[in-house]
DSSP file (Angstrom, degrees, kcal/mol; ACC not computed):
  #  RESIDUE AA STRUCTURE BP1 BP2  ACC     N-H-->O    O-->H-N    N-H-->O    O-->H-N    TCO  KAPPA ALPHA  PHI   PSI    X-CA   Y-CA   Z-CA
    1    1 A X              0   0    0      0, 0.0     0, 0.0     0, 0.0     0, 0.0   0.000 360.0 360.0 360.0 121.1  -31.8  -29.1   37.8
    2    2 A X        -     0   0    0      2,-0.0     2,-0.3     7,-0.0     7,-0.1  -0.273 360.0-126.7 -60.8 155.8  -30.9  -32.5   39.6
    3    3 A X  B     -a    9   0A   0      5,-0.5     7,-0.5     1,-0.1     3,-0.0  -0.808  14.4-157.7-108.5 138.0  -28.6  -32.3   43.1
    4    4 A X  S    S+     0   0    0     -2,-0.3     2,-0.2     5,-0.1     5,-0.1  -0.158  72.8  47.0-120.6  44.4  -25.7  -34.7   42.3
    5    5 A X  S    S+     0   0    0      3,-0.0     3,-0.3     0, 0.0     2,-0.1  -0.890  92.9  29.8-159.8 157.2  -25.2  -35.1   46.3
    6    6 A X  S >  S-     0   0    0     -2,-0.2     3,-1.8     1,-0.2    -3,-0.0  -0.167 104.0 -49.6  95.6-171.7  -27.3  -35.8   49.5
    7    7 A X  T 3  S+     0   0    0      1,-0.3    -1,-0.2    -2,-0.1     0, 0.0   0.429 126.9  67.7 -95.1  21.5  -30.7  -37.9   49.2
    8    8 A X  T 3  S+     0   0    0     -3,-0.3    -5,-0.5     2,-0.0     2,-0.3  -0.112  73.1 126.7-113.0  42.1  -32.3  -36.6   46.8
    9    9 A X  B <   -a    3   0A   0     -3,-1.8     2,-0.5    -5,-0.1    -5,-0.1  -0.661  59.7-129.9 -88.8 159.0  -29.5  -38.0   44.2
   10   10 A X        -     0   0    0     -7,-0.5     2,-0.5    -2,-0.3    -1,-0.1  -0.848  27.9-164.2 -90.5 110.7  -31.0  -40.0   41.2
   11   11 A X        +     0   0    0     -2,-0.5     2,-0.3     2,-0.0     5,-0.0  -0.743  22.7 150.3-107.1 177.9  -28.8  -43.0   41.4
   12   12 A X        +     0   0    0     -2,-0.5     2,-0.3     2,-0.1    -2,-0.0  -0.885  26.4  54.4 176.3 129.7  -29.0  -45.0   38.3
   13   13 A X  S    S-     0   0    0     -2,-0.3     2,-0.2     3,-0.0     3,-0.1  -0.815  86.2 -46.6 112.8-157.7  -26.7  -47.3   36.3
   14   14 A X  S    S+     0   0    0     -2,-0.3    -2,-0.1     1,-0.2     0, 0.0  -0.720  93.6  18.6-136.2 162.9  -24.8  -50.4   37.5
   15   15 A X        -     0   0    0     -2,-0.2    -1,-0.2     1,-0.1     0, 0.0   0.960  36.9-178.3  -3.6 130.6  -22.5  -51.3   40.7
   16   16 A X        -     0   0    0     -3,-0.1     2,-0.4    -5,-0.0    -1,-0.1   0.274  45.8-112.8-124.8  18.2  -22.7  -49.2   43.4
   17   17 A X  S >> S+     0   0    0      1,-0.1     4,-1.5     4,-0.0     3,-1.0  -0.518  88.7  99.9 103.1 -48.4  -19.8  -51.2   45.6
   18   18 A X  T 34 S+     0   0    0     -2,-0.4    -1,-0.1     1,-0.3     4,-0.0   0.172  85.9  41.2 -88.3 -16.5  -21.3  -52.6   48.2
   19   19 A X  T 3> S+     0   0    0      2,-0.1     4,-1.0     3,-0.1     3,-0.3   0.641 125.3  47.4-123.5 -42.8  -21.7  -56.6   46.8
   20   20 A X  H <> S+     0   0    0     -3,-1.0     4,-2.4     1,-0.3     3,-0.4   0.855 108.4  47.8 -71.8 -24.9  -17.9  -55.8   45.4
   21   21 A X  H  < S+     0   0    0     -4,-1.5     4,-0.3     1,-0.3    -1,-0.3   0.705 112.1  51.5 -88.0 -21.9  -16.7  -54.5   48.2
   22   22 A X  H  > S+     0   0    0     -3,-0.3     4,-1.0    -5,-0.2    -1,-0.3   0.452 116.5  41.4 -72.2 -27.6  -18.1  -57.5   50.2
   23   23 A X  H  X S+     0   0    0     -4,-1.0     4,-1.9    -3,-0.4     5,-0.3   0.775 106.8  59.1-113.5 -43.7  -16.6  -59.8   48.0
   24   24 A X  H  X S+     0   0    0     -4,-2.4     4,-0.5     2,-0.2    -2,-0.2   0.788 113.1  44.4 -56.0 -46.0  -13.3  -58.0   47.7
   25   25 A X  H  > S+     0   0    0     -5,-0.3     4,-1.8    -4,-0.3     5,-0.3   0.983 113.7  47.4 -76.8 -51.4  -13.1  -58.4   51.6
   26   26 A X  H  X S+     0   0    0     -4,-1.0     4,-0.9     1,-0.2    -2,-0.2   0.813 111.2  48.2 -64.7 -18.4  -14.1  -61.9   51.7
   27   27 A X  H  X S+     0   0    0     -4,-1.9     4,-2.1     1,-0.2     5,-0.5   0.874 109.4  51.0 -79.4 -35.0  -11.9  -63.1   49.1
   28   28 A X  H  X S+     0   0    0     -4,-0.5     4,-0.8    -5,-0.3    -1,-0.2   0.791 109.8  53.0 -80.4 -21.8   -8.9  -61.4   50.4
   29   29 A X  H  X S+     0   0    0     -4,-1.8     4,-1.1     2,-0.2    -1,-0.3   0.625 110.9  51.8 -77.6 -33.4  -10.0  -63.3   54.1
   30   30 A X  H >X S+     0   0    0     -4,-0.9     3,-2.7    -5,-0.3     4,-2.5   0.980 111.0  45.4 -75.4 -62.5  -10.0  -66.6   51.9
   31   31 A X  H 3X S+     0   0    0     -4,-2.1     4,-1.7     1,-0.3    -2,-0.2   0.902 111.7  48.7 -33.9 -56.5   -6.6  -65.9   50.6
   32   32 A X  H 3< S+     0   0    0     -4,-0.8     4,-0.3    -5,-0.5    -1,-0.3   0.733 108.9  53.6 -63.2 -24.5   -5.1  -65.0   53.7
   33   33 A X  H XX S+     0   0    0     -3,-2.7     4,-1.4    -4,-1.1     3,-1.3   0.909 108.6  53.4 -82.2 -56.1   -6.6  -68.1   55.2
   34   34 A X  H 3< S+     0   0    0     -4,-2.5    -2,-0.3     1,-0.2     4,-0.3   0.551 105.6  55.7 -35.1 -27.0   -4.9  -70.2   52.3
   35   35 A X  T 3< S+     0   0    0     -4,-1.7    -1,-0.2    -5,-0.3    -2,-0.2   0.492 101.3  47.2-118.8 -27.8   -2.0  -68.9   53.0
   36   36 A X  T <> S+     0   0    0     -3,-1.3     4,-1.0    -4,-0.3    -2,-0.2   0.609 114.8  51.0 -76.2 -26.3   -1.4  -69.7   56.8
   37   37 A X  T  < S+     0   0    0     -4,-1.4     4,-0.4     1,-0.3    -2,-0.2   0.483 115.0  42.8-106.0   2.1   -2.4  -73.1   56.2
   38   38 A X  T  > S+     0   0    0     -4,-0.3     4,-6.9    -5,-0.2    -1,-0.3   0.654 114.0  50.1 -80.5 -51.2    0.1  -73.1   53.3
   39   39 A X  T  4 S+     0   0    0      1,-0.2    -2,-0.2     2,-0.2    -3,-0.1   0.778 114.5  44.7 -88.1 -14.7    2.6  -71.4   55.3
   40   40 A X  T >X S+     0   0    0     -4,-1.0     3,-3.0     2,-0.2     4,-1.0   0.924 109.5  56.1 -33.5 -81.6    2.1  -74.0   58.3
   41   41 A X  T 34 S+     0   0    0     -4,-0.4     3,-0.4     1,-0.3    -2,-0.2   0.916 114.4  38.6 -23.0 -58.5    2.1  -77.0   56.0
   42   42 A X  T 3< S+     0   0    0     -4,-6.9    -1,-0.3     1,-0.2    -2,-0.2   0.419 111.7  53.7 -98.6  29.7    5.5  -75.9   54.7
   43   43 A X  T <4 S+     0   0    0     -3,-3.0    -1,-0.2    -5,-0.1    -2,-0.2   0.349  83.9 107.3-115.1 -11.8    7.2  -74.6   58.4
   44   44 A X  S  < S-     0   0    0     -4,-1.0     2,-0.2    -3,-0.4    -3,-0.0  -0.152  91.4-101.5 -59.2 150.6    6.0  -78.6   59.7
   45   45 A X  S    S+     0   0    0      3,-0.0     2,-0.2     2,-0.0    -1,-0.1  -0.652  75.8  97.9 -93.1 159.1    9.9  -80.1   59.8
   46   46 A X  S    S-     0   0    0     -2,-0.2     2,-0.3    -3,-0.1     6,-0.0  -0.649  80.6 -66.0 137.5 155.6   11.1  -82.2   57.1
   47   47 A X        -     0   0    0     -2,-0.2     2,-0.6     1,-0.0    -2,-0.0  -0.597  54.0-125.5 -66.1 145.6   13.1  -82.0   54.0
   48   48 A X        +     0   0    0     -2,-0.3     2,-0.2     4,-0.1    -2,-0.1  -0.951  55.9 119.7 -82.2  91.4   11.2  -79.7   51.1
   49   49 A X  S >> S-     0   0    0     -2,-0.6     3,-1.5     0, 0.0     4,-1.1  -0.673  73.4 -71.2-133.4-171.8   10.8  -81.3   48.3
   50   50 A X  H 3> S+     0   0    0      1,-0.3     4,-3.2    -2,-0.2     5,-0.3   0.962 117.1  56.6 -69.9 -32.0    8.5  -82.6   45.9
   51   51 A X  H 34 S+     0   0    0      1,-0.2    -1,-0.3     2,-0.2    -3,-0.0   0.434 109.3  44.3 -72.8  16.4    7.0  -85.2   47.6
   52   52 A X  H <> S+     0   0    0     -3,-1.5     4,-1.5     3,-0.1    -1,-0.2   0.436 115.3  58.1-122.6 -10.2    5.8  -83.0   50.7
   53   53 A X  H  X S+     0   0    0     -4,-1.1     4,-2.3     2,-0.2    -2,-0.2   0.900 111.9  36.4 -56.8 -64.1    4.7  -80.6   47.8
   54   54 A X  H  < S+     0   0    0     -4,-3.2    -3,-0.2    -5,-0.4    -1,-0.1   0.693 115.7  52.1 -92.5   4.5    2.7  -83.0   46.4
   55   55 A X  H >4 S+     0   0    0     -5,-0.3     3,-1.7     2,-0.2    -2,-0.2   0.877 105.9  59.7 -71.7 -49.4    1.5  -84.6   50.0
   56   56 A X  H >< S+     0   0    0     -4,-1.5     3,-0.7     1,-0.3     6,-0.2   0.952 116.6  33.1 -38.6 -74.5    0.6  -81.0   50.8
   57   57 A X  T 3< S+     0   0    0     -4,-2.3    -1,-0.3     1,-0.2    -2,-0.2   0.324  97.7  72.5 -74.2   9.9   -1.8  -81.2   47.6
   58   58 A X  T <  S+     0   0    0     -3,-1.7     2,-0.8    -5,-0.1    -1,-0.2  -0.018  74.1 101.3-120.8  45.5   -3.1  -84.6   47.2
   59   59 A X  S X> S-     0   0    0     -3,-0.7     3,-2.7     1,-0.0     4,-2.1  -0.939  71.1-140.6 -91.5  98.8   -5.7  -84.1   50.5
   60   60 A X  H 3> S+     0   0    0     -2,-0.8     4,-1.8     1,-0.2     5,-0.1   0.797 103.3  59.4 -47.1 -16.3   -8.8  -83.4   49.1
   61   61 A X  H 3> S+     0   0    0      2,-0.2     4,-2.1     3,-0.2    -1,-0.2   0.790 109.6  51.5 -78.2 -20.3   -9.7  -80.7   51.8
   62   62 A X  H <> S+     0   0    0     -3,-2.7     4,-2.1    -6,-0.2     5,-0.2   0.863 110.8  51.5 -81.2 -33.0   -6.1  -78.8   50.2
   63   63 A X  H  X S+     0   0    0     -4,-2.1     4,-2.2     2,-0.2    -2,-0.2   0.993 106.4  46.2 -60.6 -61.3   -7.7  -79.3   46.8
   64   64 A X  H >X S+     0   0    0     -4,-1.8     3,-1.6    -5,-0.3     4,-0.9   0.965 117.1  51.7 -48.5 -59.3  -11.1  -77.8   47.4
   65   65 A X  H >X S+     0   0    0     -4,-2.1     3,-2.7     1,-0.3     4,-1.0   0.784 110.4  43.0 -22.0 -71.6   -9.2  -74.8   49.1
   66   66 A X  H 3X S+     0   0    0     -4,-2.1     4,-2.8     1,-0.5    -1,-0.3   0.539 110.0  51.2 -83.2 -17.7   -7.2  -74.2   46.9
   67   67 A X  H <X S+     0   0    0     -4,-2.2     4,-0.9    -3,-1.6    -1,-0.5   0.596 117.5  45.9 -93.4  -3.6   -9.6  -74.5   44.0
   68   68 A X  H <X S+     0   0    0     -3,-2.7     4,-1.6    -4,-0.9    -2,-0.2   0.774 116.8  45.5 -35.5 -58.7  -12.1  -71.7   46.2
   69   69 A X  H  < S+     0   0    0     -4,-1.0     5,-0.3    -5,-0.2    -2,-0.2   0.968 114.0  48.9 -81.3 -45.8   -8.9  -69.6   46.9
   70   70 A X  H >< S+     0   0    0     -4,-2.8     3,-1.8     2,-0.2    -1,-0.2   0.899 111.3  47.9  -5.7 -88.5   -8.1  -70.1   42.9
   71   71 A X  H >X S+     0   0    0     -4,-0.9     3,-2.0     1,-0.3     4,-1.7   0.828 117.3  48.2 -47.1 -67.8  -11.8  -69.0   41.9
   72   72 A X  T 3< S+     0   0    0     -4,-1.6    -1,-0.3     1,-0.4   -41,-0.2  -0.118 104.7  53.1 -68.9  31.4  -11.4  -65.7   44.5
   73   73 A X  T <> S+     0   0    0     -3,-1.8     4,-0.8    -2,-0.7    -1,-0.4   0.199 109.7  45.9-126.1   7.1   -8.6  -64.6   43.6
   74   74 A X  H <> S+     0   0    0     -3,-2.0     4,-3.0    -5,-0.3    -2,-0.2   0.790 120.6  41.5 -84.3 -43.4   -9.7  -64.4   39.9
   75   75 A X  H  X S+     0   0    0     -4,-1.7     4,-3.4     1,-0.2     5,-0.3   0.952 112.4  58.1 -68.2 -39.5  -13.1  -62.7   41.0
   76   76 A X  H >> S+     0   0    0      2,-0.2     4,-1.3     1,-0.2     3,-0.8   0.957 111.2  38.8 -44.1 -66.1  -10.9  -60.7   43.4
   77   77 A X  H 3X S+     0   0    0     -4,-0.8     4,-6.1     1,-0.3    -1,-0.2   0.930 112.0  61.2 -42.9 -39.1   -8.6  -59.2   40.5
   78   78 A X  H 3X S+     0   0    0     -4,-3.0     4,-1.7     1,-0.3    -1,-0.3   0.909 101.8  42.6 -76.8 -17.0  -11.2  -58.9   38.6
   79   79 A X  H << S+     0   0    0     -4,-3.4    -1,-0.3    -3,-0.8    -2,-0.2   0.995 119.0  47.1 -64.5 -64.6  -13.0  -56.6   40.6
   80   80 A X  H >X S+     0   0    0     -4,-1.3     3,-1.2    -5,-0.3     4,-0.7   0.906 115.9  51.9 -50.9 -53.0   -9.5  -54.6   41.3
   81   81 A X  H >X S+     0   0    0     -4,-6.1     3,-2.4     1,-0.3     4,-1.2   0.866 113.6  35.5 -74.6 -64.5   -9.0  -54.8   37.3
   82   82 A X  H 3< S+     0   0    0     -4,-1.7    -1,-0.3     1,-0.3    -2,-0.1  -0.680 110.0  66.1-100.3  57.9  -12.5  -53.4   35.9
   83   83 A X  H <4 S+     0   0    0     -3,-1.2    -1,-0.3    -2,-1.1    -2,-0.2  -0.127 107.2  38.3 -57.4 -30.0  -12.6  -50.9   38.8
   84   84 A X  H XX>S+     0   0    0     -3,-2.4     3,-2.3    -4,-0.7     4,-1.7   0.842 118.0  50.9-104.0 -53.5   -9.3  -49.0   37.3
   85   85 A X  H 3X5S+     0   0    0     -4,-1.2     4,-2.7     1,-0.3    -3,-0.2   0.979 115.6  44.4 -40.6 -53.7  -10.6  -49.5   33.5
   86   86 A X  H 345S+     0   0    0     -5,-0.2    -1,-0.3     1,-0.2    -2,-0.2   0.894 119.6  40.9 -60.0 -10.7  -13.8  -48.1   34.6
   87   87 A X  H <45S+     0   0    0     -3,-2.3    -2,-0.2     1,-0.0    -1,-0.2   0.956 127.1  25.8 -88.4 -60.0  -12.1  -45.5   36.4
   88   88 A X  H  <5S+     0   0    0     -4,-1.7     2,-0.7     1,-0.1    -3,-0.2   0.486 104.4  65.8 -86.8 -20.9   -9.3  -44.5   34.0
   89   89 A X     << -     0   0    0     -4,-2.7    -1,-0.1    -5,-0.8     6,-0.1  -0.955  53.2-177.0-121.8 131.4  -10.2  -45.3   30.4
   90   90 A X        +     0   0    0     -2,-0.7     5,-0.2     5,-0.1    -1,-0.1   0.982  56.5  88.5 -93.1 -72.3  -13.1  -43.2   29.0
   91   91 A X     >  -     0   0    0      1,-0.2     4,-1.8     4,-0.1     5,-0.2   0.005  65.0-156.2 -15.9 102.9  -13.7  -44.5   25.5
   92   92 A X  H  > S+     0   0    0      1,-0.2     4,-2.6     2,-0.2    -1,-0.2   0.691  87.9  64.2 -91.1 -19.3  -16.1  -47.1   26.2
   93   93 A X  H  > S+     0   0    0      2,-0.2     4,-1.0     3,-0.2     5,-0.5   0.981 110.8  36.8 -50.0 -97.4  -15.1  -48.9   23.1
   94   94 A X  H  4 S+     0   0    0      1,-0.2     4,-0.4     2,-0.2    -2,-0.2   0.637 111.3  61.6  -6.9 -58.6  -11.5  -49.4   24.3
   95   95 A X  H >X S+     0   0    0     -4,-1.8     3,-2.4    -5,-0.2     4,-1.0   0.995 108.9  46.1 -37.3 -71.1  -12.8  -50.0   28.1
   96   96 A X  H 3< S+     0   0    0     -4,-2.6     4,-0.5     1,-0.3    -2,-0.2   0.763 112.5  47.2 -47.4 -53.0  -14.8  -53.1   26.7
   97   97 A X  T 3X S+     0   0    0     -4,-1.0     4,-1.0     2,-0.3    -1,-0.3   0.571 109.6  48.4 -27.6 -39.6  -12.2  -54.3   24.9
   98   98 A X  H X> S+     0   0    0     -3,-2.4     3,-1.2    -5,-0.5     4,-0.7   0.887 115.1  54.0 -76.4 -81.5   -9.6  -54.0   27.6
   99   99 A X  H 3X S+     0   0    0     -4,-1.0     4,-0.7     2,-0.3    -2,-0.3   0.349 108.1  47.6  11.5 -44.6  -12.6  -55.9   29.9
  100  100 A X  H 3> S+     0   0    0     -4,-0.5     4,-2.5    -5,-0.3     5,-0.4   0.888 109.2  53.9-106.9 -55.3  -13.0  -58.6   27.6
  101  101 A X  H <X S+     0   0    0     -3,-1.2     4,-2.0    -4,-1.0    -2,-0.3   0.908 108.0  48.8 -41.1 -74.3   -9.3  -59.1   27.5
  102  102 A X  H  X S+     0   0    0     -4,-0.7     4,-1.8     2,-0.2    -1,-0.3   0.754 106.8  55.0 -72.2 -13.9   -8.9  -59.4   31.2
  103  103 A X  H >X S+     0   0    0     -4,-0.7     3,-2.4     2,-0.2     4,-0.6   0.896 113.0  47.6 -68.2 -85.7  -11.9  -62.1   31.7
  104  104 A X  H 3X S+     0   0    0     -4,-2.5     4,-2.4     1,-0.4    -2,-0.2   0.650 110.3  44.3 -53.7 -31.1  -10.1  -64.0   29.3
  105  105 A X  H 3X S+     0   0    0     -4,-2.0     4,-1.5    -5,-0.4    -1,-0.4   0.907 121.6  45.3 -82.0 -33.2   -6.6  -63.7   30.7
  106  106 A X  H XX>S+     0   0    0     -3,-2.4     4,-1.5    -4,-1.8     3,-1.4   0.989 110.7  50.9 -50.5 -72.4   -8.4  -64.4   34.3
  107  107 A X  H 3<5S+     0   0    0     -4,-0.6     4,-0.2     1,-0.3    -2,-0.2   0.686 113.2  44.7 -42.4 -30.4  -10.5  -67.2   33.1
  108  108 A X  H 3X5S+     0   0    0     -4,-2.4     4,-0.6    -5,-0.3    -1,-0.3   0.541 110.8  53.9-101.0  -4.8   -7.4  -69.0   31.5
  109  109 A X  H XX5S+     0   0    0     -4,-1.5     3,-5.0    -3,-1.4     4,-2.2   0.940 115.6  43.9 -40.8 -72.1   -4.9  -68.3   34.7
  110  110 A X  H 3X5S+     0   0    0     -4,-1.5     4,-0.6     1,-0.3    -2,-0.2   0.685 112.8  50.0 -36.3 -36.2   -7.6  -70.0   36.7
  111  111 A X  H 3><S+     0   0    0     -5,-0.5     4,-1.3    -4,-0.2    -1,-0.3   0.685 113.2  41.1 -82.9 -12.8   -8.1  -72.4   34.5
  112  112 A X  H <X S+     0   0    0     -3,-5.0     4,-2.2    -4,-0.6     5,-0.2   0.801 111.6  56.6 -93.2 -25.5   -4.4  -73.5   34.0
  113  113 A X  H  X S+     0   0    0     -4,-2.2     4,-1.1     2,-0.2    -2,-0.2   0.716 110.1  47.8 -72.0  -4.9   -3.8  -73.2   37.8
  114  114 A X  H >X S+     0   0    0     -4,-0.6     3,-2.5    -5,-0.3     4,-1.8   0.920 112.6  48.8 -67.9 -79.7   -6.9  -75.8   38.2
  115  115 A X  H 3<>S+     0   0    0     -4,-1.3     5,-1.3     1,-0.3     4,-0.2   0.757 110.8  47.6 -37.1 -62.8   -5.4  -78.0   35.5
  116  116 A X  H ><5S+     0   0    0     -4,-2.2     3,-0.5     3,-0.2    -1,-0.3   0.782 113.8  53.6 -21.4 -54.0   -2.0  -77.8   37.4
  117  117 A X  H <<5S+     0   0    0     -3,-2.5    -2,-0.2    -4,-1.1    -1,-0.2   0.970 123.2  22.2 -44.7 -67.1   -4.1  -78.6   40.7
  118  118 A X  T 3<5S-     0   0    0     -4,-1.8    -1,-0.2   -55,-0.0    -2,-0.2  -0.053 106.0-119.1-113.4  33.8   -5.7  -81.7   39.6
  119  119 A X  T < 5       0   0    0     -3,-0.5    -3,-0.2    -5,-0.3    -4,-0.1   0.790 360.0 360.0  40.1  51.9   -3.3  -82.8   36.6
  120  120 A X      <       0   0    0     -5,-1.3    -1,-0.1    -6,-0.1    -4,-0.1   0.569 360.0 360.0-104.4 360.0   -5.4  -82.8   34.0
């Protein structure tokens, strides 16, 4: 009979946290970083309007953020989101399904807030 604790466990099978959990932190460091330099930008005196909205964004070094903070905050959810499917639905049929369903609904946020970004 196999021990399913200590070092003699058999580990086997697919994420064992450590690359998510790494990624989960750094994205959430990216965000946070976006997000002073957002919250800077818009604290700067001046009227608020669209044109310091869209001065804010037409610096290419605010575009590449924002398209990095974009991209981690997709991978970020998604990590959050297929951690509670895996966690909480057992039918694996369903799971997948659900899974598939949230890459798609990630991939097209990301992709409209790009489009939105760079006017496309």
């Amino acid at each position: 009979m196999s021990k399913n604790y200590g070092p003699e466990r058999l580990v086997v099978g697919a994420h064992y946290g450590a690359r998510d959990w790494l990624v989960q932190r750094v994205s959430a460091a990216l965000i946070a970083l976006f997000t002073l330099v957002l919250l800077v930008q818009l604290l700067a005196p001046g009227p608020l309007g669209y044109d310091r909205w869209a001065g804010i964004f037409s610096a290419q070094w605010m575009k590449v953020l924002t398209f990095v903070v974009i991209v981690s905050l997709a991978w970020h959810a998604w990590i959050g989101i297929r951690d509670i499917w895996m966690d909480y639905v057992k039918p694996a049929a369903v799971r997948l399904t659900l899974q598939v369903l949230s890459i798609v609904w990630l991939v097209g946020c990301a992709g409209w807030a790009v489009q939105v970004l760079w006017r496309l």
